[in-house]
C-alpha angles and dihedrals in degrees: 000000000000111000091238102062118114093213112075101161131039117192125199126202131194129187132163150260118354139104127228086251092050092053114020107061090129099069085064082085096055091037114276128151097248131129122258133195098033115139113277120258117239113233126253084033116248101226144036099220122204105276107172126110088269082060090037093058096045086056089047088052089052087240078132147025100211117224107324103211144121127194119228095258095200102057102018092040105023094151090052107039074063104057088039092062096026094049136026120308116196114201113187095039102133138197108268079237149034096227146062137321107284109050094047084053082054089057097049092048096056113344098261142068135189091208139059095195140055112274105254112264131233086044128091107281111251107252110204130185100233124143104265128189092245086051100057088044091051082050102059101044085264102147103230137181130197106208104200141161121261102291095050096249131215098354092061079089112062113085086216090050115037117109099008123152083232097074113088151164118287095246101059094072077077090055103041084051095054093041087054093247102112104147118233089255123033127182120199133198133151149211119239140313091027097053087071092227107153128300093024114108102265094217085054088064089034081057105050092047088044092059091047086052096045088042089055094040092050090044081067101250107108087109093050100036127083116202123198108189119185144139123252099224146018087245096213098302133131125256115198087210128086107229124220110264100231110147125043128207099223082263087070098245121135112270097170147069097033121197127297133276135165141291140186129187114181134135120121106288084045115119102229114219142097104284111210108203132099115255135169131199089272087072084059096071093036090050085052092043089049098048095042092042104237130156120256121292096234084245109113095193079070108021083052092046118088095226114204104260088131095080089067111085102226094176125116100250102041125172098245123215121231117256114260120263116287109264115261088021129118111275114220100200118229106257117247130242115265121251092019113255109246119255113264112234127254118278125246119272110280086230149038105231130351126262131222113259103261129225121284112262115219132206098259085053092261124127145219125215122272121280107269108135093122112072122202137202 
């Protein structure tokens, strides 16, 4: 990382399980393209809907809505109902693929899987040799920790990751922060319930990222740190927007993108506002690789993606954004446009026509097939 820049951590943080409609009811009021008037969650959520790719497909097809729901953002998700209207929000961000949780954590490591499903459990976890953010990091002198639940999910695997010191438990983010170790990239996940999969309650999750963004923020680095929240999968719950078809499985059915689901880009230097423009996970690790200043992955779904770095001021003289609200503390709102601006409409496809998901790239330079384990109809 060049010596100049102003961001010196990037923090990465990864929950579970909801779509942008599902969460984010409270940015109709400031003009996002969310839903409004659907029936209010229960918290914690009744129910764990099917959430795979067969699920996934059925919900493509329109055979199913999916759980039309929406939680009240303000009461259920205060934290962040703030960093949505205080930070970026950015609205058409999508899941890498329509499917379940592994292969989109995939995504957000290093930009690739060789599956579309969870790995069975019960069995020894597959371990593959595929480029990974922490990697690249590891490889250009970039300190880096992987803050995971018990079982060291989903770096665990990664070969060039697997058994590293550098895997720990989620909470420690909170004290490397306040012992002024915090690495320059940092990648959070958590067990449950804090990882807010259904049926977990939803403001225990809120909670848990709340205290690792107050503990940065006290340690003195809100000005110098970029966060990137988001949620691995649509979890089973409806979107009320088509997403591009952009990716196809070899039986011609849309792999990516996925639906969407939410992110969340705020820290100092952080241009608050709704972006418009579609983004996947892959655009997590290239953000990360643009605003630390390391080299391409090897990995062309993100060295070929813009990222959205750009919505970081890098200049000398930045406005800079307030610190969040103190956790535990009493949140004020910011208070909403009025009238409230309309929704922008979706933007055009990003592409033509989609492409067939291409074969995994390994370290040595060798490749896997393409993901396809997962046959459809």
């Amino acid at each position: 990382m060049a010596p100049t820049s102003p961001i010196s951590h990037e923090v990465v943080l990864v929950q579970e399980n909801h779509t942008t409609d599902n969460y984010f009811r409270s940015m109709a009021a400031f003009g996002a393209n969310v839903a409004t008037g659907w029936p209010t969650s229960p918290n914690p959520p009744a129910s764990d809907q099917p959430h795979d790719r067969h699920a996934y497909y059925r919900w493509l097809t329109k055979k199913i809505t999916g759980a039309h729901l929406q939680f009240d953002t303000v009461k259920d998700l205060p934290f962040y109902a703030w960093l949505a209207a205080s930070g970026a929000f950015i609205e058409n961000h999508c899941a890498g693929y329509g499917t379940n949780s592994t292969p989109n954590h995939l995504l957000i490591v290093g930009g690739q899987t060789p599956t579309l499903r969870n790995p069975p459990r019960g069995k020894t976890p597959p371990v593959w040799d595929m480029p990974s953010l922490p990697g690249l990091a590891a490889n250009h002198g970039l300190s880096w920790k992987a803050y995971t639940g018990s079982s060291g999910y989903p770096v665990e695997f990664y070969k060039q990751l697997k058994g590293s010191p550098n895997i720990v438990r989620s909470a420690d983010i909170i004290k490397d922060a306040q012992a002024g170790t915090l690495p320059a990239l940092s990648m959070v996940w958590h067990d449950s319930p804090y990882d807010e999969h259904p049926t977990a309650d939803v403001s225990t999750g809120m909670d848990a990222i709340w205290q690792i963004v107050d503990a940065v923020a006290k340690a003195g680095l809100w000005n110098s740190t970029v966060f990137m929240l988001t949620w691995d999968d649509w979890g089973g719950y409806d979107d009320h927007v088509v997403t591009p078809n952009v990716e196809t499985t070899p039986d011609g059915i849309q792999l990516a993108y996925g639906p969407r689901v939410p992110l969340l880009m705020f820290g100092g230097r952080v241009r608050p506002g709704i972006d418009h423009r579609w983004s996947w996970h892959p655009s997590v690790p290239k953000t990360a690789i643009d605003l630390l200043r390391l080299p391409k992955l090897g990995v062309t779904r993100v060295d070929d993606d813009t990222g959205l770095a750009d919505l970081v001021d890098l200049s000398a003289s930045p406005k800079l954004n307030p610190a969040p609200p103190a956790h535990g503390t009493t949140i004020t709102q910011p208070t909403p446009p009025k009238p409230a601006p309309t929704p922008t409409p979706v933007p055009p496809p990003p592409v033509a026509k989609p492409a067939p998901v291409g074969a995994v790239i390994l370290r040595d330079g060798s490749t896997l097939p393409p993901p396809n384990d997962v046959p459809l109809p």
